[in-house]
LOTOR-974059 format. One line per 5 residues: their letters; for each residue y, z negated, x negated of C-alpha. Coordinates in steps of 0.02 Angstrom, whole numbers, plus 32768, in hexadecimal, padded with zeros to 4 digits. Each point is the difference from the previous one (the first is absolute). Layout:
N
a = Y,Z,X; ... $
! end
This chain:
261
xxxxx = 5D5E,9649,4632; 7FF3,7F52,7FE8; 7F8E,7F8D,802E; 7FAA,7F49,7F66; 8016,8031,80E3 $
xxxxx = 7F60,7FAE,7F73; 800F,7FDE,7F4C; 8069,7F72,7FFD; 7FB7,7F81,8095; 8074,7F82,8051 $
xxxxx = 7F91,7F5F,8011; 8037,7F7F,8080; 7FCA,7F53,8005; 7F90,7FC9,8063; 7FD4,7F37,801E $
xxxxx = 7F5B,7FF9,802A; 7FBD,7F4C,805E; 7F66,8002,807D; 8033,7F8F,806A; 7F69,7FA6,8073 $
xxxxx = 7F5B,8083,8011; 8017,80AD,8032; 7F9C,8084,8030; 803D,804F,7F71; 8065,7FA2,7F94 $
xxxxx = 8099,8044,7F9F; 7FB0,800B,7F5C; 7F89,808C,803B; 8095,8055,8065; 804E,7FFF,7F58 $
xxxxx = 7F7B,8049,7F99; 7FEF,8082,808C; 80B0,8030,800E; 8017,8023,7F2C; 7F4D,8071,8017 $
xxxxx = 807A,804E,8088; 8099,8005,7F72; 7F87,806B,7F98; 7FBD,8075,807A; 80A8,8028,8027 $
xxxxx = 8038,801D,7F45; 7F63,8080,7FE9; 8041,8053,809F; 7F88,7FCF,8060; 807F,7FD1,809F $
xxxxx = 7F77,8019,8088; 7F8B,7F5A,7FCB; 809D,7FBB,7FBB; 805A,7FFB,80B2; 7F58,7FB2,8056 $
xxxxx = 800C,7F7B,7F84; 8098,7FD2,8015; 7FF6,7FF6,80B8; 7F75,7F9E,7FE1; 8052,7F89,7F99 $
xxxxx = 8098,7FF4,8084; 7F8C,7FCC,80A8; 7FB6,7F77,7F8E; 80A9,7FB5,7FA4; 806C,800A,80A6 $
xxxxx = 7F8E,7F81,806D; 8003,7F89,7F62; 809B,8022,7FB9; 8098,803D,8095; 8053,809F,7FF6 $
xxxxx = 80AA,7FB9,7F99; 7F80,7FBE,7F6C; 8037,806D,7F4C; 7F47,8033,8001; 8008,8060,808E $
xxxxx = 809D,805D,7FC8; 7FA8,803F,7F68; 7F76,8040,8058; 8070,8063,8074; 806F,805A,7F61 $
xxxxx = 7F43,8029,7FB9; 7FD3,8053,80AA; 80A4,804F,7FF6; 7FD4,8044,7F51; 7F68,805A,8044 $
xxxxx = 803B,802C,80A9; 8097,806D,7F8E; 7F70,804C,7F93; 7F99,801C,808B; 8096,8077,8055 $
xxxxx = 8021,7F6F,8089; 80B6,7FF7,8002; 801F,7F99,8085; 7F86,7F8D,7FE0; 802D,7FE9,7F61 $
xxxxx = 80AF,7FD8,802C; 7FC2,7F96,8086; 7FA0,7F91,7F6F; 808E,8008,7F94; 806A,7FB9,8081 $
xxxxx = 7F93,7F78,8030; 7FDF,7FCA,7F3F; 80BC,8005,7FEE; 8028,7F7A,808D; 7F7A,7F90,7FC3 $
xxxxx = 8026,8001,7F47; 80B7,7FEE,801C; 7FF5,7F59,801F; 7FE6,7FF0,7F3D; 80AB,801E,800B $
xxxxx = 807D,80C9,8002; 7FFD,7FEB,7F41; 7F55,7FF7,7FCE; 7FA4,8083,7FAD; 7F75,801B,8079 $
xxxxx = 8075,8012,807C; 805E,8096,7F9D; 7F4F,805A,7FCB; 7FDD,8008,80DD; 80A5,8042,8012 $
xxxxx = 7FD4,808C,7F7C; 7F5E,802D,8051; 8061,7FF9,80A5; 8095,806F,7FA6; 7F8A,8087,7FD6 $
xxxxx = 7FA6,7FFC,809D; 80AA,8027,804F; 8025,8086,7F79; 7F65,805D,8024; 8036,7FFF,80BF $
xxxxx = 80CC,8046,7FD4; 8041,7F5C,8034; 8074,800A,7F63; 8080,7F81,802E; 7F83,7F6E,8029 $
xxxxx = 7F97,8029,7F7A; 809C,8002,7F7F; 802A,7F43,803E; 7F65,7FC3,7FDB; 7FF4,8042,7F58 $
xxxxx = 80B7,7FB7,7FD2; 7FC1,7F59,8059; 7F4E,7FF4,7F90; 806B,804F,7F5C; 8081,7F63,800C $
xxxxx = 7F77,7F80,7FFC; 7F87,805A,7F75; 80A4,801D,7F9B; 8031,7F34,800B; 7F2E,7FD7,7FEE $
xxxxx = 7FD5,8073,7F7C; 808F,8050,7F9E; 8026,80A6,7FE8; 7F57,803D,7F85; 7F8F,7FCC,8096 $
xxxxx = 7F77,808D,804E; 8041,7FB5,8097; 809B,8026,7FF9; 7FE3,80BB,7FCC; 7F93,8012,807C $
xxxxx = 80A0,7FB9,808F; 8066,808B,7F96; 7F80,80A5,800F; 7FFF,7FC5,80BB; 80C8,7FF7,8020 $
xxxxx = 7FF6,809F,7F92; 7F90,806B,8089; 806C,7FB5,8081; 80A3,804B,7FAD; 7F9A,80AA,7FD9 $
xxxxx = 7FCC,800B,80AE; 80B7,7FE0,8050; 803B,807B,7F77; 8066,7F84,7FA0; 7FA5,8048,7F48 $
xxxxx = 8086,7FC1,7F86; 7FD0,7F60,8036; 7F33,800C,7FF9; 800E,8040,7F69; 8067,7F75,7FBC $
xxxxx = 7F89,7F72,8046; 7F52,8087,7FC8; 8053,7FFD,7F4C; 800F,7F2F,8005; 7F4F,8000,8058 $
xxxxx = 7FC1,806E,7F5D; 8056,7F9D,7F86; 7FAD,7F60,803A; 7F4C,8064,8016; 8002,8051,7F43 $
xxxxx = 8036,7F4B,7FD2; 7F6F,7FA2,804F; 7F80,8086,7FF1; 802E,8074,7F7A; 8001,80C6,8041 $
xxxxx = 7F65,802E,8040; 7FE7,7F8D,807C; 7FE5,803A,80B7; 809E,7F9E,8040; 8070,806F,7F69 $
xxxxx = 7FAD,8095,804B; 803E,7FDD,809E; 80BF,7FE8,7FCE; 7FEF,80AA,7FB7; 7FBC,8043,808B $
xxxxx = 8093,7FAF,8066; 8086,804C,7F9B; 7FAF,80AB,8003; 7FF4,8001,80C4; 80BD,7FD2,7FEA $
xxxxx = 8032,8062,7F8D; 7FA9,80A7,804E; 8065,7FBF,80AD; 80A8,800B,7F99; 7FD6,80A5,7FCD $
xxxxx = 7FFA,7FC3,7F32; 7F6F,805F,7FE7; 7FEF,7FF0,7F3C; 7FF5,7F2F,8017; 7F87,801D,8092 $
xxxxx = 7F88,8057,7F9D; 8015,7F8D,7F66; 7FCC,7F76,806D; 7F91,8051,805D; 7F8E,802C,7F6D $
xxxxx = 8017,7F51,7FC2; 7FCF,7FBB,8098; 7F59,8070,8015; 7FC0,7FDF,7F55; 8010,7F39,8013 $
xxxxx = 7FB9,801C,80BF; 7F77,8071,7FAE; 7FD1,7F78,7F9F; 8008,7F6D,805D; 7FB4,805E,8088 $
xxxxx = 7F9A,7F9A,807D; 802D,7F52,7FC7; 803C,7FE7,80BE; 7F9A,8025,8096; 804A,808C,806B $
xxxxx = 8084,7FEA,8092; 7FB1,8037,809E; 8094,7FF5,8067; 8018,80A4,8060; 80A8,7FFF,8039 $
xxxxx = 8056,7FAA,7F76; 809D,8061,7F99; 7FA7,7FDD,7F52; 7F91,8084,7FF6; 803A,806A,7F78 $
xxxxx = 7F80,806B,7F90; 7FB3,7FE1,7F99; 7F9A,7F75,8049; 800A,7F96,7F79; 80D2,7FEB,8029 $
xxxxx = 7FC2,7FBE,80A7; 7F87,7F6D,7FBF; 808F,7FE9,7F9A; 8088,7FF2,807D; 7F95,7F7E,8075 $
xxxxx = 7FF5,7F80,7F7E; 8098,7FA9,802A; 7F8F,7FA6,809A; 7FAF,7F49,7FC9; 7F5A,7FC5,8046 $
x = 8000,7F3D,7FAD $
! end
């Protein structure tokens, strides 16, 4: 269900300085790597992913493999690589990113929007537990960066909330969907794609408790806002992942929790 995974876009800083003459200098790496950014926000992950490789053989020669830039090309691989149904890969990029940018510090917010994209990554494999910490990690630091009315931090929330539904702990995604909802209808007003998806969360819930009166309240709330909305995200291509709900709509939804800066 959820997935601003590409409304709302994360965007690291990047210094740019050409140092000396380069084959290529920086500034054209940079201009190639946001035309990269964009093909991956129309969906287009295939030309996105050759960029970006692109863009990676160039900066590492002139720039090391520890240098911030680098780590933001490797969470936007990741981005695609997940929308492209390459698991591993993408948890492979996310990893990566996630050691580089670190070294702005365990508290900063780029670090905590990785560790989402790395969370659901894990979700969409089972690996509950793991994925669970790293949404509690990246909710701390969004909570103590942004407040409490932040997309941010509903998006940490519906997150933690799939977790809990998956591990069958409802009482508790349904307590962290309604705060996620609260924050959505507060930002966005109610039909917005990322309202939809709460309401799509709490029906999934809701039908697993067996409440079958609120499922289908929020179930037909949900598919009017998806109806919509519908198409405002490009769609998740990832085979084997657990968010793959019908209607299809729930699913661009659900993805939008991963950032590409």
């Amino acid at each position: 269900m959820k997935t601003e995974i590409i409304a709302t876009i994360l965007i690291f800083t990047s210094v740019l300085s050409v140092a000396g003459q380069q084959r290529i200098g920086l500034y054209e790496l940079a201009v190639m790597q946001r035309k990269s950014d964009n093909l991956c926000r129309t969906g287009d992950y295939e030309t996105a992913l050759k960029g970006y490789q692109y863009v990676l053989a160039n900066r590492l020669p002139i720039q090391g493999n520890r240098h911030q830039d680098i780590g933001v090309v490797y969470n936007n691989m990741g981005v695609a690589h997940y929308f492209s149904g390459e698991n591993q890969k993408a948890k492979e990029a996310f990893e990566t990113a996630l050691k580089i940018i670190l070294t702005k510090g365990p508290h900063h917010p780029d670090v905590a929007t990785i560790r989402c994209s790395l969370a659901f990554v894990l979700d969409a494999e089972s690996k509950y537990d793991k994925a669970s910490e790293l949404y509690e990690e990246a909710l701390k630091v969004k909570l103590r960066t942004f407040g409490e009315s932040h997309p941010d931090v509903a998006d940490c929330q519906e997150g933690m909330a799939l977790v809990k539904e998956a591990k069958g702990e409802r009482d508790e995604a349904i307590g962290l969907l309604e705060k996620a909802l609260a924050n959505r209808k507060k930002r966005y007003g109610e039909k917005h794609t990322d309202v939809g998806a709460c309401y799509a969360g709490l029906a999934l819930v809701y039908l697993n408790k067996d409440n079958f009166e609120k499922s289908d309240e929020f179930d037909k709330k949900a598919k009017a806002i998806l109806t919509e909305t519908k198409g405002r995200y490009p769609q998740n291509l990832n085979p084997i992942s657990r968010l793959r709900p019908p209607p299809p709509e729930m699913l661009r939804v659900r993805s939008k929790s991963l950032r590409n800066p």
